[in-house]
C-alpha positions as CSV (number, residue, x, y, z in Angstrom):
1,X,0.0,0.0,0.0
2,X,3.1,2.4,1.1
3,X,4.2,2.2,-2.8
4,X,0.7,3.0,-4.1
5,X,0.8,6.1,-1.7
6,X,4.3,7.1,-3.0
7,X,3.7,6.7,-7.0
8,X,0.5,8.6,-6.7
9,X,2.6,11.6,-4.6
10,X,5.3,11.3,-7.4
11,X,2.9,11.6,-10.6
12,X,0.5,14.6,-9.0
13,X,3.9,17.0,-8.7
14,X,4.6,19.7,-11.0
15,X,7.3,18.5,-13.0
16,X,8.8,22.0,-14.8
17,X,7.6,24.8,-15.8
18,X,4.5,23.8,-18.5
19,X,1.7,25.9,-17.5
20,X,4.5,28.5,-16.5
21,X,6.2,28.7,-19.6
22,X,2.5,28.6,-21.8
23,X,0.9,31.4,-19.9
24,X,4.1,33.6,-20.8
25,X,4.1,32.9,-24.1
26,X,0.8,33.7,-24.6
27,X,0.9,37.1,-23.0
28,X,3.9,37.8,-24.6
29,X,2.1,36.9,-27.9
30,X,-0.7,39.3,-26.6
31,X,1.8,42.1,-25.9
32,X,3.6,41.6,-29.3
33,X,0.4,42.1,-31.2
34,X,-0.8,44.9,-28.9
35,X,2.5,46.6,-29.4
36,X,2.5,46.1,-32.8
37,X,-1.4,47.7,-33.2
38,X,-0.2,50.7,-31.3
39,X,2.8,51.4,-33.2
40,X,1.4,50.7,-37.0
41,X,-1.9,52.9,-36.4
42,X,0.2,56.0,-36.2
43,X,1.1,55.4,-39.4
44,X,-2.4,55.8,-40.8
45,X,-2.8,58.5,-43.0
46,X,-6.1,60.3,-41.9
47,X,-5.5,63.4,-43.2
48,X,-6.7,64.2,-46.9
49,X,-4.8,67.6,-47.3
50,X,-4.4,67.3,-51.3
């Protein structure tokens, strides 16, 4: 029963840094394509000054 116990405590650890690592990415992802929106709409031309 002890060795039942002790696989069951091995397997339900957090072995490196999955969920981590994926949550960074995606809000680096986020921030790269905010970034990116914020810096190309100044490059709209809105004014019609022929």
């Amino acid at each position: 029963m002890p060795e039942i116990v002790t696989l069951l405590a091995a397997t339900s650890d957090q072995q490196g840094p999955g969920d981590t690592l994926r949550i960074v990415l995606v809000v680096s992802m986020v921030g790269v394509v905010l970034l990116a929106w914020f810096l190309l709409r100044g490059y709209r031309d809105n004014d019609h000054n022929d």
